[in-house]
FIVEX-562776 format. One record per residue: y, z, x of N, C-alpha, C, O, CB in turn; residue number from 1. Coordinates in Angstrom, 1 decimal, decimal comma, always signed. Glycine has a CB too. Layout:
BEGIN
nc2->Y; nc3->Z; nc1->X; cac2->Y; cac3->Z; cac1->X; cc2->Y; cc3->Z; cc1->X; oc2->Y; oc3->Z; oc1->X; cbc2->Y; cbc3->Z; cbc1->X; i->NUM $
...
END
This chain:
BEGIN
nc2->+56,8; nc3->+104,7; nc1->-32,0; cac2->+57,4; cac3->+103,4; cac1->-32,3; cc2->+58,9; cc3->+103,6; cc1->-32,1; oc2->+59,6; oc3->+104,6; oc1->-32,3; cbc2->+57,2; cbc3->+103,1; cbc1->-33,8; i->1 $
nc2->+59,6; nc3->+102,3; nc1->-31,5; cac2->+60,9; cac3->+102,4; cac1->-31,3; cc2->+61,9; cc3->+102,7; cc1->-32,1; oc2->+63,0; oc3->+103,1; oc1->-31,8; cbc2->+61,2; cbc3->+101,5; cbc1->-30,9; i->2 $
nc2->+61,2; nc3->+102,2; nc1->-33,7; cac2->+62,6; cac3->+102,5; cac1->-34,6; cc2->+62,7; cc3->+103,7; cc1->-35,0; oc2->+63,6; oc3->+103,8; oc1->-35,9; cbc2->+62,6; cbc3->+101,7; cbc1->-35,9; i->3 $
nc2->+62,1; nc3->+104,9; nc1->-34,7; cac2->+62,4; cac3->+106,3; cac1->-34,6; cc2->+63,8; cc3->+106,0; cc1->-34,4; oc2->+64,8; oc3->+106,0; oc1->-35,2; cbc2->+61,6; cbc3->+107,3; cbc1->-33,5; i->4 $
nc2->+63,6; nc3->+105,8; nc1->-33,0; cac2->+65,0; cac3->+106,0; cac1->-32,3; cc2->+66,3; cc3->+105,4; cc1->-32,6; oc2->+67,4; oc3->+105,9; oc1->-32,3; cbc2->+64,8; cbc3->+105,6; cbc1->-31,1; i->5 $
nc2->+66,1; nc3->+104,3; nc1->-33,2; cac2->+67,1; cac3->+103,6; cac1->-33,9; cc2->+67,2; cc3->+104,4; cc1->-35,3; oc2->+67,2; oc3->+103,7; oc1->-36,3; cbc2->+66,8; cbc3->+102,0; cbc1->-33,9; i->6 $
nc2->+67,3; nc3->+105,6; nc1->-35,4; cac2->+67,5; cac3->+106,1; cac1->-36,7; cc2->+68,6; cc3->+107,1; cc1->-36,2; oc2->+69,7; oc3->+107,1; oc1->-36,8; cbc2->+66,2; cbc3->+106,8; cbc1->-37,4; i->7 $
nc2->+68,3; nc3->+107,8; nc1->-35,3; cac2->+69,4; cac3->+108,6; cac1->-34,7; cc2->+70,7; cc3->+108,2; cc1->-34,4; oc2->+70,8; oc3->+107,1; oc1->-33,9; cbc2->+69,1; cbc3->+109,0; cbc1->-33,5; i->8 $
nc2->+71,7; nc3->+109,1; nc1->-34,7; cac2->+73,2; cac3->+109,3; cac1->-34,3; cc2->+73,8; cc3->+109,5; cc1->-33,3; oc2->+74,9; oc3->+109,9; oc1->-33,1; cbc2->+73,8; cbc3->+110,0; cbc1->-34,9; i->9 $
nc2->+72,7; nc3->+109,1; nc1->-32,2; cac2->+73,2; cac3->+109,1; cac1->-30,6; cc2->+73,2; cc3->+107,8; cc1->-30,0; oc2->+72,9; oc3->+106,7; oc1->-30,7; cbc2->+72,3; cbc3->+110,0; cbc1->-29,6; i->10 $
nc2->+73,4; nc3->+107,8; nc1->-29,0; cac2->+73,6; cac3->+106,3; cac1->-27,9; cc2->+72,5; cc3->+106,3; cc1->-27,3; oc2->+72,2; oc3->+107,4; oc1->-27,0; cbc2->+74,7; cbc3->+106,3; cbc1->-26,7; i->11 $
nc2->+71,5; nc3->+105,3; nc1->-27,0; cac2->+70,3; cac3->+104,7; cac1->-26,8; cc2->+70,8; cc3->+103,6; cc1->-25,3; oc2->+71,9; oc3->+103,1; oc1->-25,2; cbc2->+69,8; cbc3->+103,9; cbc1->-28,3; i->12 $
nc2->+69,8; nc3->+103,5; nc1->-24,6; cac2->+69,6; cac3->+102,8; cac1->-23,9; cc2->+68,5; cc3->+101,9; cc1->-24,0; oc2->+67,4; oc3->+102,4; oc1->-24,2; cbc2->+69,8; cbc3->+103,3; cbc1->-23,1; i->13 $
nc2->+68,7; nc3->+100,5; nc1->-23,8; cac2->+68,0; cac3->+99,6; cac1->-23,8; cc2->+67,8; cc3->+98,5; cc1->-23,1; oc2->+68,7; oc3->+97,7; oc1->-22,8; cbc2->+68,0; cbc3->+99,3; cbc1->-24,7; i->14 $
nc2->+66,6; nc3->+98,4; nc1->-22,8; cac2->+66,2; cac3->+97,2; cac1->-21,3; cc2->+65,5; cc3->+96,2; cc1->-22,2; oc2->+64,5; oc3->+96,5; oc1->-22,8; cbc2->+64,8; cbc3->+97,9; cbc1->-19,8; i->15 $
nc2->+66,1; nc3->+95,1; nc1->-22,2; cac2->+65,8; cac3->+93,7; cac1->-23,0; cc2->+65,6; cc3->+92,3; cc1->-22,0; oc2->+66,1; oc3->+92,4; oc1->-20,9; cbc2->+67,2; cbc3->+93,4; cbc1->-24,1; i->16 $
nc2->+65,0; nc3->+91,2; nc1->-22,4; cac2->+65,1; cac3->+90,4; cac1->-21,7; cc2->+66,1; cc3->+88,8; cc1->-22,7; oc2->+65,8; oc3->+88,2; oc1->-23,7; cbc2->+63,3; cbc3->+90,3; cbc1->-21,1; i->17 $
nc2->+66,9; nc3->+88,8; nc1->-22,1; cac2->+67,7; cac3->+87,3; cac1->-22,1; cc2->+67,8; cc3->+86,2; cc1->-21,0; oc2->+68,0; oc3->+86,3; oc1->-19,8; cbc2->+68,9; cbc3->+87,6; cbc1->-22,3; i->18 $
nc2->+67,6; nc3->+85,3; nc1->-21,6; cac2->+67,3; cac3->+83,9; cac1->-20,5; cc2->+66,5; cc3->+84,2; cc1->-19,6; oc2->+66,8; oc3->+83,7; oc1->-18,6; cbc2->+68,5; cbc3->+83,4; cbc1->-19,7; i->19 $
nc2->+65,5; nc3->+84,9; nc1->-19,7; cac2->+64,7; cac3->+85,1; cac1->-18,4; cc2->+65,2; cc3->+86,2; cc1->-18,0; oc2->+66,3; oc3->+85,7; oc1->-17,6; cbc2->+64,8; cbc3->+84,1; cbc1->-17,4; i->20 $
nc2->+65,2; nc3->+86,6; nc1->-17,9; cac2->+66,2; cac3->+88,0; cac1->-17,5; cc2->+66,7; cc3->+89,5; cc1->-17,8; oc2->+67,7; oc3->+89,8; oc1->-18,6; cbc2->+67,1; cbc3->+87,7; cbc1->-17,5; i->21 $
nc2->+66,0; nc3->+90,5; nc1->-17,1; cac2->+66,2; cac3->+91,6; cac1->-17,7; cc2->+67,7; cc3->+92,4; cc1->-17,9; oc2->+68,3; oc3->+92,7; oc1->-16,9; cbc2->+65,3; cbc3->+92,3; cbc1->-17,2; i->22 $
nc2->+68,1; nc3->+92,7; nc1->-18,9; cac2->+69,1; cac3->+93,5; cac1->-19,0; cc2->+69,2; cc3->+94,8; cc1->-19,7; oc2->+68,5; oc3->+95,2; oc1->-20,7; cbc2->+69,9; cbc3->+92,8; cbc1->-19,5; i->23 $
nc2->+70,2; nc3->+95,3; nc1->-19,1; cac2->+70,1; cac3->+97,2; cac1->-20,0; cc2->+71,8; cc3->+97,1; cc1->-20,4; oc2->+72,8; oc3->+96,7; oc1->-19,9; cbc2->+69,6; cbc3->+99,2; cbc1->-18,5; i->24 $
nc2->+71,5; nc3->+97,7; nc1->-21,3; cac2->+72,4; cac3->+98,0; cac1->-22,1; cc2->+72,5; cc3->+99,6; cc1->-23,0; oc2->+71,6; oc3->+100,2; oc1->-23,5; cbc2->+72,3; cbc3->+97,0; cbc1->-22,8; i->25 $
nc2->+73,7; nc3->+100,0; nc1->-23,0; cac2->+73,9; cac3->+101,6; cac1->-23,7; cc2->+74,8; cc3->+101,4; cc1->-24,3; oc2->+75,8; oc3->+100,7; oc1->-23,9; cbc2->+74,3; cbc3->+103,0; cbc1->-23,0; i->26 $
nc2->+74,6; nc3->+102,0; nc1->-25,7; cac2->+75,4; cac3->+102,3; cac1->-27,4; cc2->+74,6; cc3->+102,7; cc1->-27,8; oc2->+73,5; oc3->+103,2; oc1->-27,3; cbc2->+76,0; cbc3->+101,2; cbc1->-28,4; i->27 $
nc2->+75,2; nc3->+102,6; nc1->-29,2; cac2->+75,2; cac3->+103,1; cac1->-30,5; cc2->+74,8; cc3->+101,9; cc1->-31,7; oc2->+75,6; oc3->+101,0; oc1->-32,1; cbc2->+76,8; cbc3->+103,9; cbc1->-30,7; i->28 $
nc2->+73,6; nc3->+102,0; nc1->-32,2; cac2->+73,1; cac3->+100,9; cac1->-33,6; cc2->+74,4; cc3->+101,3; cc1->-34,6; oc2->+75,0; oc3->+102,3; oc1->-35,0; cbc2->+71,3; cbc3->+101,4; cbc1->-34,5; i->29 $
nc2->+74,3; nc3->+99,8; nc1->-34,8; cac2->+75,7; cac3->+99,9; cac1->-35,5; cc2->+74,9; cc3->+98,9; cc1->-37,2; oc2->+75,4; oc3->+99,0; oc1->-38,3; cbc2->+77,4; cbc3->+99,0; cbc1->-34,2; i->30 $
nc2->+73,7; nc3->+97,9; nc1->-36,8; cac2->+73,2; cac3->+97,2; cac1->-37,9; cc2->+71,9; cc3->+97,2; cc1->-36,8; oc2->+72,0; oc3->+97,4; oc1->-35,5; cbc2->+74,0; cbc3->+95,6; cbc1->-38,8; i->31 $
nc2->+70,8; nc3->+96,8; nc1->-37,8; cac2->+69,5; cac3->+96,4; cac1->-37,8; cc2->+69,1; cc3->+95,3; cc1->-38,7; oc2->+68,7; oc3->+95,6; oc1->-39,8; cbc2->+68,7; cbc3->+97,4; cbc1->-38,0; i->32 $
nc2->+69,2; nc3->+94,2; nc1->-38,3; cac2->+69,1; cac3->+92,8; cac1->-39,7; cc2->+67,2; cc3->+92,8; cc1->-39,4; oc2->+66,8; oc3->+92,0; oc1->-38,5; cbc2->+70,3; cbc3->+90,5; cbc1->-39,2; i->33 $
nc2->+66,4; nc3->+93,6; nc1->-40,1; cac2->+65,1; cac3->+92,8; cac1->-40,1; cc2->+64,4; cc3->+91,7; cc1->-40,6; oc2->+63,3; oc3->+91,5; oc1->-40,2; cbc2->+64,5; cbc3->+93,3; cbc1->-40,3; i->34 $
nc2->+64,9; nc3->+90,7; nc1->-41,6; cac2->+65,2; cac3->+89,8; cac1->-41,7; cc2->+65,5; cc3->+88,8; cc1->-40,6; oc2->+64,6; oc3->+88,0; oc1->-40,3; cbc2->+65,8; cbc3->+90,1; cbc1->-42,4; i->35 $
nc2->+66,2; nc3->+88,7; nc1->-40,2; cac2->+66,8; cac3->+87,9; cac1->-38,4; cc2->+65,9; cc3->+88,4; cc1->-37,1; oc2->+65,5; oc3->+87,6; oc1->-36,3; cbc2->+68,7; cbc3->+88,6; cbc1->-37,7; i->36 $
nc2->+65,5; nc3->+89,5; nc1->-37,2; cac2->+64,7; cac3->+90,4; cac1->-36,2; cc2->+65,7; cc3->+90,6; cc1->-35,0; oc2->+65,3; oc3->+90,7; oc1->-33,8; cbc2->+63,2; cbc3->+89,7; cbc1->-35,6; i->37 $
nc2->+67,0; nc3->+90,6; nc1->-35,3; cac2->+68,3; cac3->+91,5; cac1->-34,6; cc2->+68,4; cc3->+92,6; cc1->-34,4; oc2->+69,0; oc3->+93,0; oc1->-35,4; cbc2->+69,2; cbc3->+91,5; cbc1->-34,9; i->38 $
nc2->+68,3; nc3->+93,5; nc1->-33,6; cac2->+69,1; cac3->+94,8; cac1->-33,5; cc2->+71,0; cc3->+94,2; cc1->-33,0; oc2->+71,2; oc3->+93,1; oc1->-32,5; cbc2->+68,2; cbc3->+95,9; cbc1->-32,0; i->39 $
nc2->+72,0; nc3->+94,9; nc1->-33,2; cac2->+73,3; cac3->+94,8; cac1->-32,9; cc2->+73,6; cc3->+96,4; cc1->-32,9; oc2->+73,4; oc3->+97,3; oc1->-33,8; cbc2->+74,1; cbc3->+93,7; cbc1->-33,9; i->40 $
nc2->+74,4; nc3->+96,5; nc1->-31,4; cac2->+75,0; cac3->+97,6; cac1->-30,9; cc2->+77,0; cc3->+97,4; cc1->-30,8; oc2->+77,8; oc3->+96,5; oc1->-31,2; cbc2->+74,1; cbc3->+97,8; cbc1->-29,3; i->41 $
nc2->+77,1; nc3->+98,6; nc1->-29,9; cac2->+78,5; cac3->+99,0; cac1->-29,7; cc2->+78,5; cc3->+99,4; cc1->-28,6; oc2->+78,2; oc3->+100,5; oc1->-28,4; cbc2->+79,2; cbc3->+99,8; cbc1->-30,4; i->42 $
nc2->+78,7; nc3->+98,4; nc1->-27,6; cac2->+79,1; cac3->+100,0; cac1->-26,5; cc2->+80,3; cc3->+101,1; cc1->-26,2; oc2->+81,0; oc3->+101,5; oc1->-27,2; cbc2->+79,1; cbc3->+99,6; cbc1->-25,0; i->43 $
nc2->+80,4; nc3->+101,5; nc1->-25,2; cac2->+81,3; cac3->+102,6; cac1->-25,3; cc2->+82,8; cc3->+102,0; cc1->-25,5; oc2->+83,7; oc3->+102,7; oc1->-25,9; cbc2->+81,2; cbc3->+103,5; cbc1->-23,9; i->44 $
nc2->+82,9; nc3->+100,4; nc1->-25,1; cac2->+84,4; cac3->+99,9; cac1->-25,3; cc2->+84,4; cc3->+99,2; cc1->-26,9; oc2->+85,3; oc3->+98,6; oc1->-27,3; cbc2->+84,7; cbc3->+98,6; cbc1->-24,0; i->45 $
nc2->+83,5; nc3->+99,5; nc1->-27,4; cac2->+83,3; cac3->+98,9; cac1->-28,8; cc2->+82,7; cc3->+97,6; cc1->-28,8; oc2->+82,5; oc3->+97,0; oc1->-29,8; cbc2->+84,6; cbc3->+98,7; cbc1->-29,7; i->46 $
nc2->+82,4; nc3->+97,2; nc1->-27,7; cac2->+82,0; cac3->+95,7; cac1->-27,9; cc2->+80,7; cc3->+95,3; cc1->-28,2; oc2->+79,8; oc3->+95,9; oc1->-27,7; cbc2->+82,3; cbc3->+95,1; cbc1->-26,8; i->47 $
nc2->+80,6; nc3->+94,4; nc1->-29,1; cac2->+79,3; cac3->+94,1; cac1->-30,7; cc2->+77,9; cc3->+93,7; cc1->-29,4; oc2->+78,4; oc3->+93,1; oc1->-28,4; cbc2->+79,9; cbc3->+91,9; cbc1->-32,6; i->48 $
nc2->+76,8; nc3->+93,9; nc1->-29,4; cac2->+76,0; cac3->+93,2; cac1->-28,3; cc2->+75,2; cc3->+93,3; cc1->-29,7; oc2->+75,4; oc3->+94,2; oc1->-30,5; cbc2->+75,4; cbc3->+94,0; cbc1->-26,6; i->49 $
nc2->+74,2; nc3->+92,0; nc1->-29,9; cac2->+73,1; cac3->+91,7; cac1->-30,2; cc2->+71,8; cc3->+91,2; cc1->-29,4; oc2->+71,8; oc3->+90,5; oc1->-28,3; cbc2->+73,4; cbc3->+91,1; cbc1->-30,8; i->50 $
nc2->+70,9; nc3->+91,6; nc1->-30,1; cac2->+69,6; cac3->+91,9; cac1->-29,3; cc2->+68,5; cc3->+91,4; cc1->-30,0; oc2->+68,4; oc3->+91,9; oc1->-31,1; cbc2->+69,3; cbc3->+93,3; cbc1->-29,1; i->51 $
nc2->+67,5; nc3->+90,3; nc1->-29,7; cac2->+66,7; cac3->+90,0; cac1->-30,5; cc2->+65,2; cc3->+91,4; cc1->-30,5; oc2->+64,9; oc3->+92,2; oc1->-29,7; cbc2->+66,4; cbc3->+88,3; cbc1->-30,1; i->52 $
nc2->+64,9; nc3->+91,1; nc1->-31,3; cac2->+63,9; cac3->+92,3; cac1->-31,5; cc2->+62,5; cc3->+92,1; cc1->-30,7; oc2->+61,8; oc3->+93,0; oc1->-30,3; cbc2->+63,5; cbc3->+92,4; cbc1->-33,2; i->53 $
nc2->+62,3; nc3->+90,7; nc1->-30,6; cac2->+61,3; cac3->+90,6; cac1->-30,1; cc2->+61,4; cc3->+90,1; cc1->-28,0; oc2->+60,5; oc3->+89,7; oc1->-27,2; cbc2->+60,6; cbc3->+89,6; cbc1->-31,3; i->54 $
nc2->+62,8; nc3->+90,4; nc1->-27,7; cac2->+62,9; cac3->+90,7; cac1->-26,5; cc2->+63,2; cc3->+92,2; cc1->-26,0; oc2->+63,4; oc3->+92,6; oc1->-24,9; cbc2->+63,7; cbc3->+89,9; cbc1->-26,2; i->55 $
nc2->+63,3; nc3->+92,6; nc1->-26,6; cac2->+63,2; cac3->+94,4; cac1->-26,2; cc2->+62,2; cc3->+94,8; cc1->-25,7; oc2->+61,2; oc3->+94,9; oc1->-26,4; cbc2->+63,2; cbc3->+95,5; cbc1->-27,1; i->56 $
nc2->+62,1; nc3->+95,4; nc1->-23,9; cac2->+61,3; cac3->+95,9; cac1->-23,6; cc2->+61,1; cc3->+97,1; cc1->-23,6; oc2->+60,0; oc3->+97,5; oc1->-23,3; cbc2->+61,2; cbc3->+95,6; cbc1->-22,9; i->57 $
nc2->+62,1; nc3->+98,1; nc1->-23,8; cac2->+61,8; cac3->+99,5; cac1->-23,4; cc2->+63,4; cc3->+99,7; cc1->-24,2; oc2->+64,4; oc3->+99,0; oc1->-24,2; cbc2->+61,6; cbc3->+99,8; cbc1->-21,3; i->58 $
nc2->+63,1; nc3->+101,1; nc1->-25,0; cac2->+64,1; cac3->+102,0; cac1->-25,3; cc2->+64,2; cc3->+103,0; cc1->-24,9; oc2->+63,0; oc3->+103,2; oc1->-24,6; cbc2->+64,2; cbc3->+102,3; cbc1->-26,2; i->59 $
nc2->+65,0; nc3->+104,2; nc1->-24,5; cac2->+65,0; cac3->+105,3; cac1->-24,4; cc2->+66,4; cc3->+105,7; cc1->-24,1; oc2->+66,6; oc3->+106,9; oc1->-24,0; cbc2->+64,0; cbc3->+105,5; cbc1->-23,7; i->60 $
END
């Protein structure tokens, strides 16, 4: 399961789809609202990316 990985204190990469469209992205979980079914990251310039949960295709 993916949320192993979102437990760890390293940077993750993640291939999500928005608007039709796949995107990857690398950070660091910074919140997990399960409630909303958001993940929200940081990347390396600090900048906040949110992610809906149920467009995530692949972590690693």
């Amino acid at each position: 399961m993916f949320l192993k990985k979102l437990t760890q204190n390293s940077p993750i990469t993640i291939d999500y789809y928005k608007n039709g469209d796949i995107k990857t992205c690398k950070g660091l979980v910074y919140r997990l609202d399960l409630n909303e079914q958001i993940l929200s990251l940081k990347d390396e310039k600090q900048k906040a990316i949110s992610i809906r949960l149920s467009g995530i295709k692949q972590i690693y």
